[in-house]
C-alpha positions, 0 to 999 in steps of 0.5 A: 218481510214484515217490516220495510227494509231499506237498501244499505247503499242508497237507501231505498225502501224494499217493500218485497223480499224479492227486491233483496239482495244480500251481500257482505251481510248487507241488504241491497236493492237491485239497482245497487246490487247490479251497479255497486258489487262485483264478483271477485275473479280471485275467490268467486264472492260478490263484493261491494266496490266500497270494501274492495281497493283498486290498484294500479297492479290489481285489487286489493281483497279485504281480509 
């Protein structure tokens, strides 16, 4: 990396591509990749929690 990359989530610089996770084509630093992401049990993805709605019956998938 070239050039400082920041975590989409919280912002923070990463200043080594081994501090990058990609997720939803979305850049994120291993503390938001540990605590804003799940692995959907329906599809097997990791998905953020921002684009995934929990219901009272379940979860709702983006499309």
């Amino acid at each position: 990396m070239s050039e400082l990359t920041h975590c989409s989530i919280c912002g923070c610089t990463l200043e080594d591509e081994t501090e990058c996770y990609e997720v939803e084509n979305e850049i994120l630093c291993q503390d938001c990749y540990d605590n804003e992401t799940v692995i959907c049990d329906h599809c097997g993805d990791r998905l953020t929690y921002s684009s995934i709605t929990i219901t009272i019956g379940g979860v709702q998938f983006p499309e």
